[in-house]
N, C-alpha and C positions, 0 to 999 in steps of 0.2 A: 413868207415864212418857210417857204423849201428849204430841206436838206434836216428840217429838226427830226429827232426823233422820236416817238411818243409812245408810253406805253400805257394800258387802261387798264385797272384792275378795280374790280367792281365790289366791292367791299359790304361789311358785316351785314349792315341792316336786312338786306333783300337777297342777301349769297343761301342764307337754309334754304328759301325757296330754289334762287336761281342756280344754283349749283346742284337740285336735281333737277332742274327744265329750263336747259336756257332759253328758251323764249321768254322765259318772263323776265329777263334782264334786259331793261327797256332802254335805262339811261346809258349803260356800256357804247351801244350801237349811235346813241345818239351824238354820244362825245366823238366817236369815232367819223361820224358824218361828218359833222362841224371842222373838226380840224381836218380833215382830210379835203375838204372845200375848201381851207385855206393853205392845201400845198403840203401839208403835213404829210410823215409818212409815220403810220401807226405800223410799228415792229412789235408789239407784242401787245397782246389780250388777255387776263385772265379772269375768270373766276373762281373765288376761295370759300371755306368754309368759315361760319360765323364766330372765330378764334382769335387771338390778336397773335398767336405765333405763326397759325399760317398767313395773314396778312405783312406781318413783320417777314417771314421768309421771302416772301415775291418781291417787297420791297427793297428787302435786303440784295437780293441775287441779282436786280437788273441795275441796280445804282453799283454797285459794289463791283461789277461786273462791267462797267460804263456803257452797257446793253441800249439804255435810252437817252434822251438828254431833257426830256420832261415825263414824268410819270403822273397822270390825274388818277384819282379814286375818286370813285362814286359809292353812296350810300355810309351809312354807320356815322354820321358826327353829331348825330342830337341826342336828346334826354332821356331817351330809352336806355333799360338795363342793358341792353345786347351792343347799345351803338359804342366801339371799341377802335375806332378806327384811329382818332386822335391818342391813345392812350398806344398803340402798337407804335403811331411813326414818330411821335414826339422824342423817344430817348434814342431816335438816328439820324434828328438832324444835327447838320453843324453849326449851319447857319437858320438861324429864324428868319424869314420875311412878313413883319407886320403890318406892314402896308398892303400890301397883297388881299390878307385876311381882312384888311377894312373894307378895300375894293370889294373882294367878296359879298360881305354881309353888305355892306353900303346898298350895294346894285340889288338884293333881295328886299332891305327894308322899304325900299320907296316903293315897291309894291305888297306886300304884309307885314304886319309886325309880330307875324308871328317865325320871318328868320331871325328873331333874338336868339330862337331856342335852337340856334345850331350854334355848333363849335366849332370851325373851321380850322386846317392852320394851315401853315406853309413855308415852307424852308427849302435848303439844300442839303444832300445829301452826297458829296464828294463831288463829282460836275454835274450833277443833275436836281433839275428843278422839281421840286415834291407840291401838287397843289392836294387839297383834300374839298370836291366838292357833294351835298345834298343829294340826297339820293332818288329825288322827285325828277322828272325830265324838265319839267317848268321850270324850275328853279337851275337846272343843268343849262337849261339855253342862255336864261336868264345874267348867269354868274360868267359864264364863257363869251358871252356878247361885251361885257364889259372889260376881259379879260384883253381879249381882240383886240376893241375898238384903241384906235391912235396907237396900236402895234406896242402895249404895256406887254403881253406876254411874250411878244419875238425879241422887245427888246431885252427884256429880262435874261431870256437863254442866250443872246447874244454875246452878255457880258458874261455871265456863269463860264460859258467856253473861254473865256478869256481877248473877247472881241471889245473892238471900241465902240460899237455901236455905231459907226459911222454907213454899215451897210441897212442899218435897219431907217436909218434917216433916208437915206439915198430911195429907201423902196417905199419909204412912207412918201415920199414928195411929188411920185411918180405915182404910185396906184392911184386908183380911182377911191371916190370917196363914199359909192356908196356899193361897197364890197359885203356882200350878203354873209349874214352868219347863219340862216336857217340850214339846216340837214338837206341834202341830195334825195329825192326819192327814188333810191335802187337798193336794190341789196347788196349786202357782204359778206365776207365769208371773215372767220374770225378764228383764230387760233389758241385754244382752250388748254390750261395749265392746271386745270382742276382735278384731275385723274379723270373725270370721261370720256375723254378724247385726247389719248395716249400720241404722244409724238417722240421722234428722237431726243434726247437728250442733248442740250448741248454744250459744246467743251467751253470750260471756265476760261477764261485772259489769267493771265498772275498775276494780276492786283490782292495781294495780302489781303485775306478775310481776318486771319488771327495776328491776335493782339503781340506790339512790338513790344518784345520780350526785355527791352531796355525797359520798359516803363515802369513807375511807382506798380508794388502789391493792390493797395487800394485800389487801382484806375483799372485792372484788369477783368477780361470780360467776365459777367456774370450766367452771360445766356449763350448758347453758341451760336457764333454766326452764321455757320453752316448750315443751307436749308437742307432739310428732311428730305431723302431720296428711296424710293422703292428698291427692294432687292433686283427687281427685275431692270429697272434703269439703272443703278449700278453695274448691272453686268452689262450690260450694254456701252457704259462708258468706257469699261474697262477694255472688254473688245474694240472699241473703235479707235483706243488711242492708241493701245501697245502694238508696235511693229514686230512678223515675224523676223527673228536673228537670219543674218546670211546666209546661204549656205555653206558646207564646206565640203573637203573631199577627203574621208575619213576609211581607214582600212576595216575591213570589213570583220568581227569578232564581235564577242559577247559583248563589248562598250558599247555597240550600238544601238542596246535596247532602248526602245523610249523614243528612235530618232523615226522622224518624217521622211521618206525619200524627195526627194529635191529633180529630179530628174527621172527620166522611163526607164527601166532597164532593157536593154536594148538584145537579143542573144548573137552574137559575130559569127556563130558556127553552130551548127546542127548536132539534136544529141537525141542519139547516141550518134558520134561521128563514123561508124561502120555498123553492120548488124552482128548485134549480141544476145547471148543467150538470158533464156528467162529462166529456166532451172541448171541444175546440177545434172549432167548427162556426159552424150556425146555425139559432136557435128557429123553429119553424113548428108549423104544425098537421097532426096525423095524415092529413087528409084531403088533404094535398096531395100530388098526383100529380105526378111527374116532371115538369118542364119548364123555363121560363125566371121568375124571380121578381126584382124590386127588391129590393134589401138595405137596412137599415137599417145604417149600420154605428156608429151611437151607440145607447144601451142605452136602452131606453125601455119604462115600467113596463108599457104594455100594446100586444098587436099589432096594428094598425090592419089594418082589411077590406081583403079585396082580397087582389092580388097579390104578398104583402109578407111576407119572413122578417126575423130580425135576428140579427145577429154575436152571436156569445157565444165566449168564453173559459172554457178550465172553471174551475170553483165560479165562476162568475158567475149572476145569478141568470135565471131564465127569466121572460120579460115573459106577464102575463095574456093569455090570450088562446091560447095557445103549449102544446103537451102532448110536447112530442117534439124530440130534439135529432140534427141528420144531421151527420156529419162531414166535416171540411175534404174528405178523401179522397172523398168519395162524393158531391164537385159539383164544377164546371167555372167559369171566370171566363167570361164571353159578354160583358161589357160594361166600361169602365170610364172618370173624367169627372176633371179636376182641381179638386179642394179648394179650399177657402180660404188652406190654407195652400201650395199650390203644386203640392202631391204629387199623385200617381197615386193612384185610387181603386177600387174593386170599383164598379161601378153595377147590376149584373146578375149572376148566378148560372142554371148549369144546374144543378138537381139530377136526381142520376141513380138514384134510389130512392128509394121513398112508406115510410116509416118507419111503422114500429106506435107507438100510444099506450105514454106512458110510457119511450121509447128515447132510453139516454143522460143522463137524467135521475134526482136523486137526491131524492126528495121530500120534504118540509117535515117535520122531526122523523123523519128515516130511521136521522140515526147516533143520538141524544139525545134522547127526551121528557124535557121540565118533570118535573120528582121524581124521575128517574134518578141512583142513587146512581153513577158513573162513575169513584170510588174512595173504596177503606174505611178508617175508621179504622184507625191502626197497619202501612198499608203504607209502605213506604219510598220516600224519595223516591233514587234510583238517578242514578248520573251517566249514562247512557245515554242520555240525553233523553226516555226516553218518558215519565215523570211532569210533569217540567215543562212537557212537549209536551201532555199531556190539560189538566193546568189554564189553562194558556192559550187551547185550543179552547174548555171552557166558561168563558172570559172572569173568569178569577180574578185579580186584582192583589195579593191577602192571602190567606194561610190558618193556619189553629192549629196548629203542628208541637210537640214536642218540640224544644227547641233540643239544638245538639251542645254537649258541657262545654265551656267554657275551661278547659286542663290546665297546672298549674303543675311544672315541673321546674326538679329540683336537683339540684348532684352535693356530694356531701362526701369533705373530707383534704384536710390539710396540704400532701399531695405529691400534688398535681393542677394542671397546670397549662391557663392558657384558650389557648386557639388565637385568640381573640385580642387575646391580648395583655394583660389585666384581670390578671389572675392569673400574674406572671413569676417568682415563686419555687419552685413546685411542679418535679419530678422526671420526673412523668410525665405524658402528654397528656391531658388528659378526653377521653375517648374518645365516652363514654356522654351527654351533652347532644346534642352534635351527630349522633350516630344516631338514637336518640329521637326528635329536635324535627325532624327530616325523616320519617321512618316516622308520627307523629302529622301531620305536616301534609300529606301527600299523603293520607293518610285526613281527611285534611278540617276537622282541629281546629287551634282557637285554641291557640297556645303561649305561656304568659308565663314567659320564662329569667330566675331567679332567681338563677341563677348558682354558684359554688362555694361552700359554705360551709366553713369554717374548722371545727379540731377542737376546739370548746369549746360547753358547753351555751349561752351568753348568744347567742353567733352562730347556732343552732341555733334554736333557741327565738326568734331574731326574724326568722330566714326563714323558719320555719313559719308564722310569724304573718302575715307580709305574704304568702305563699301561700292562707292559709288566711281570709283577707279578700275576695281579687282573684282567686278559681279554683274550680270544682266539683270539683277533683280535684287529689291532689299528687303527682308520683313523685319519688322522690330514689330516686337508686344509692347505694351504698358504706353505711358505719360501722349493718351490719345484725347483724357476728356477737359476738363476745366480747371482743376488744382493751379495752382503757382508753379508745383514742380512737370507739368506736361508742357513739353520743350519742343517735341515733334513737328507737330506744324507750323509754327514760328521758326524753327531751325531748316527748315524745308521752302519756306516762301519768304522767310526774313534775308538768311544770311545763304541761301544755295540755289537762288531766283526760280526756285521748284513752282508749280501750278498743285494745288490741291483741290481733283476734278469733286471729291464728295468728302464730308467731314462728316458724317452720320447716315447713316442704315434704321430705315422703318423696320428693323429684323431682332429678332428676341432669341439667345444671346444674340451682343455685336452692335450694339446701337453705333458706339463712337467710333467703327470700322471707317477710316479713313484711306483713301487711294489716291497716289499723284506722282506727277510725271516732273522729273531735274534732267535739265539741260545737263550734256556732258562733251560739250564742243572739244572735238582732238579726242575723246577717251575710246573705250571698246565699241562703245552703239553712241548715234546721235542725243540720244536719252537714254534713263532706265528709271522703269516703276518701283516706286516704292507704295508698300501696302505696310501703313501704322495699324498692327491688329491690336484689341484690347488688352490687358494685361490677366485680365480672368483666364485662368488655363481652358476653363471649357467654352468661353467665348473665342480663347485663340486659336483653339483647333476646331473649332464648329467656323467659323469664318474664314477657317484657315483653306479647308475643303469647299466651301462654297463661292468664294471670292479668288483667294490666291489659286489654285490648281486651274481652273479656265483662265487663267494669265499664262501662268507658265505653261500651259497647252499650247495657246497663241504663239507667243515666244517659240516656241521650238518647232511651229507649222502646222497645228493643228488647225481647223477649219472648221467652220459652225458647229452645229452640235455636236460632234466631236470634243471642242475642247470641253464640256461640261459633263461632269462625274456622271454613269449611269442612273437611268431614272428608273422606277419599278411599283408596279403598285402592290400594296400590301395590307394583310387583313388587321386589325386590331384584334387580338384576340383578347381572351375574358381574363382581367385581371381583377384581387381582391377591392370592393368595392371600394375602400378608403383611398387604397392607393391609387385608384382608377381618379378618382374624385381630386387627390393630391396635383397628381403628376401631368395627367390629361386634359386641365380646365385650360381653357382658349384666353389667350391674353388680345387684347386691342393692338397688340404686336404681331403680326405671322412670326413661328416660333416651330424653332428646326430641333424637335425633340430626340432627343438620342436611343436606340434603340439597338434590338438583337434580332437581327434576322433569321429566321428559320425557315429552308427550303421541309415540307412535310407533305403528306399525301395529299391534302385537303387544297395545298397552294401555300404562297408565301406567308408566314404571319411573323410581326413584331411583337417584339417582348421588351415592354420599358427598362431602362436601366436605374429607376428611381429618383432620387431626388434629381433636381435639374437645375438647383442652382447655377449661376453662371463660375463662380466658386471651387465648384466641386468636381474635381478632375476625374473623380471616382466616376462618374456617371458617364465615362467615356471608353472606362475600362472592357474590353471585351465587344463595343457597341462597333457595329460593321453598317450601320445605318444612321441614318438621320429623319424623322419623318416629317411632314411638311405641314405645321397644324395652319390651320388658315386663321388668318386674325378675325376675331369678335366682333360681330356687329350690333347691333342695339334690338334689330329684329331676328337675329340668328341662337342657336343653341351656346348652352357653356362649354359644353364640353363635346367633347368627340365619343358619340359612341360606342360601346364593346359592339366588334365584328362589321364598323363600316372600315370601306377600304380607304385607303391616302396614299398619297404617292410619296416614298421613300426615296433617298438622293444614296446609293450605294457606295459607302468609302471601305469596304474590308471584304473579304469572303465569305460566299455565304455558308452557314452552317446548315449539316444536314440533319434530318430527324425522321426516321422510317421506321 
């Protein structure tokens, strides 16, 4: 049976325990033994909690995903209220296998009668074989020996892949016949899906999760098929799919805020290229002693003999001949003659101090030697001036940046109306374009407004495309969760063979926060991301800062923590008990609450913005924060209390209060 693949997920009955101690998930290891004795290769383990959505999710992700080509569960198919296992994977098969389930129970009964009282089932689930076995080890050996025996289960997966079975005869004729099904006694090591042992995420296949958007109203999904994903493996996928944009080689001006250096900058020539002055004076030589001197007061490359200084300005350069610069302050006018041009002149000079060599003077190659690297690849170019300020010092007119995306935004529904004026049938304002497309442009990016799209795939599907032509990036709000009218993901993995890496966020707003990568073979980049953000204005710009801006950080070259908005922690301060009570209570969600930050004597404090509906775009008004409430646990507090600190995600300036 080499080459099958297997996956084990350890289900309802015995997951409350074993999902917080896996030791005590005895039958997982045991399945794993047995098939792995018989050549098997087990690609994935988990253990879930005693739910039938988290069981449905795992199920869903590795079939759906063609991850395995057989998946067993253990535990949860008997009479007890909790056992759910049969009730999660029954509404995913396609195919039922009854014979299977007779095999099953058969092979239990002849040793008790008390496997009546399991439920078994077993089916396919697109190419892969779904068995559902008892959650006892005895009865695991039990049901898998029969499983084995005269090679019923290889030949099963044999034909599922679409084989004739002609190899599983071939190996049946040849093996030996008394091919042991007991477990190995060694250990294993096992790879845990259950949130206690965090692993990389990994990138989805494009096999369509959502439903094909041809199909009858009625037939369309009820539950999303998208498993549940942490904010924190979200960004993580996000990161590891999106490539940063090429470089380019871009003239050097105020458009380049925001961009990435791409290369070192390199200095070609030494600066100051001659020695120049650091005040306002005049050049002479060290040896000259206090007294009355002719001024030169035009710049002249060398100091003529004799009684003779010359005017300089600072950074002007100092004339050969000259080591030393005295200041305006520390000489006297004695003499003065009319110009050419009419004017009053200096003719003479007392100076009233013999200056040291090298005074006031900045010498040749003092700030920059030739080969001085004077900035690094991959720093940023800052709107504060001082990068654009260094590359002009060493006389740059070009340099190789990282460009920033052009970001393509859209809103979808029927009932949205344009503010201005395009769109006069819709009910409600677009909200969400016009916050967005000021938030991305004061961060410095190109916006191309695509506009409202309308609630049917043909519209859908041709302003993805004119997006996905003309943009390194697409955001649309709205049509993300389950309605008839949400066309996103089906328009993205139906009709634009797109990968949708995550369809929901464990995050409050943001749940239906969807992220995915469409091929765009021949176009501007080999792909470009698209982020489906929800249509709630304050889920779209709360998700919009916490998901979309570490994209387009990537995108343009930013680099670990780098591409993630500042983080800071900050005090709760004392707000009126109700509101405290309202605004602050912990949802079973981690939940990015909006807030107002105040830099004040004491340290940073937040000040809620009030209500937090996802709805209410008011709550975002003025708010330069986000604070990070941690989701609820069943042994944890409800609420966060006045004057502990949290870590705040910084999106605005901080405000000051002294």
């Amino acid at each position: 049976m080499s080459g099958i693949r297997v996956g084990i997920l350890t289900g309802t009955l015995v997951s409350d325990t074993a999902s917080r101690d896996h030791t005590a998930d005895k039958s997982g290891p045991t399945i794993k033994a047995i098939l792995e004795d018989q050549r098997l290769e087990c690609k994935e383990y988990a253990i879930v909690p005693d739910e039938e959505d988290e069981v449905r999710r795992v199920v869903q992700d590795w079939c759906q995903g063609a991850v395995v080509d057989l998946l067993v569960t253990t535990g949860g198919t008997g009479f007890g209220t909790r056992d759910r296992t049969p009730e999660a994977i029954t509404p995913l098969l396609e195919r039922e296998a009854p014979g299977l389930v007779h095999l099953i129970l058969s092979s239990s009964l002849k040793r008790t009668p008390f496997a009546a009282l399991s439920r078994p089932i077993a089916g396919t689930i697109k190419d892969t074989l779904v068995l559902t076995l008892p959650g006892s080890v005895k009865a695991v050996r039990e049901n898998l020996e029969a499983l084995i025996a005269n090679g019923v289960l290889a030949h099963a997966v044999d034909l599922i892949r679409g084989g004739s079975g002609s190899d599983v005869h071939t190996q049946l004729s040849s093996s030996s016949s008394g091919s042991s099904t007991q477990p190995a006694h060694h250990h294993h090591h096992h790879h845990h899906h259950d949130g206690h042992a965090h692993s990389i995420p990994r990138t989805r296949t494009n096999n369509p999760l959502s439903a094909d958007p041809s199909s009858n109203v009625p037939a369309r999904q009820r539950v999303s098929p998208y498993p549940m994903v942490s904010v924190k493996d979200a960004l993580v996928l996000i990161l590891q799919e999106i490539q940063t944009l090429k470089p380019q080689e871009l003239p050097v001006n105020s458009n380049l805020r925001g961009c990435v250096l791409a290369e070192d900058v390199i200095a070609i020539s030494q600066i100051p290229p001659t020695p120049t002055s650091n005040v306002d004076g005049y050049a002479l030589r060290s040896t000259n002693e206090p007294g009355v001197y002719d001024v030169l007061t035009e710049y002249s490359e060398v100091l003529p003999e004799g009684n003779v200084i010359c005017r300089v300005n600072t950074g002007g350069a100092i004339p050969q001949g000259a080591d030393a610069v005295i200041m305006v302050e520390d000489t006297q006018v004695h003499s003065t003659e009319i110009d050419s041009a009419g004017q009053q002149e200096e003719k003479q000079v007392r100076t009233l101090a013999q200056i040291p060599p090298g005074e006031n003077v900045r010498q040749s190659g003092s700030d920059v030697r030739v080969g001085d690297i004077v900035m690094e690849k991959g720093q940023v170019i800052a709107g504060a001036g001082g990068e654009i300020g260094t590359l002009a010092f060493v006389g740059r007119t070009k340099v190789n940046v990282h460009p920033k995306p052009v970001v393509g935004l859209l809103s979808t529904g029927n009932e949205l109306r344009d503010l201005n004026g395009t769109n006069t049938h819709g009910t409600t304002w677009d909200t969400n374009r016009p916050s967005l497309q000021v938030a991305l442009e004061a961060m410095g990016y190109e916006v191309v407004d695509l506009g409202i799209v309308p609630d049917d795939l043909t519209s859908h599907v041709k302003a993805l495309q004119q997006g996905l032509s003309s943009t390194d990036i697409l955001i649309t709000t709205g049509g993300t969760s389950m309605g008839t009218s949400d066309l996103l993901k089906p328009a993205i993995e139906h009709s634009l063979n797109g990968t949708v890496h995550f369809g929901r966020v464990n995050v409050k707003p943001g749940k239906p926060t969807t992220f995915a990568m469409v091929p765009t073979p021949g176009g501007r980049n080999e792909s470009v991301p698209v982020f489906a953000l929800p249509g709630n204005p304050a889920s779209a710009l709360v998700t919009f800062n916490v998901f979309v801006v570490p994209a387009l950080r990537k995108l343009g070259g930013y680099t670990g923590e780098r591409c993630h908005l500042p983080r800071i922690r900050v005090k709760v301060i004392d707000l009126p008990l109700p509101l405290l009570q309202d605004q602050m209570r912990l949802d079973p969600r981690p939940e990015y609450h909006r807030v107002v930050i105040v830099s004040e004597h004491e340290g940073l404090k937040a000040y809620s913005t009030g209500g937090q509906r996802s709805s209410r775009v008011a709550s975002l008004a003025g708010a330069n924060g986000l604070v990070a409430l941690p989701q609820k646990r069943d042994d944890g507090p409800a609420l966060l209390d006045v004057g502990e600190m949290a870590e705040a995600v910084l999106i605005g300036e901080l405000h000051m209060r002294f």
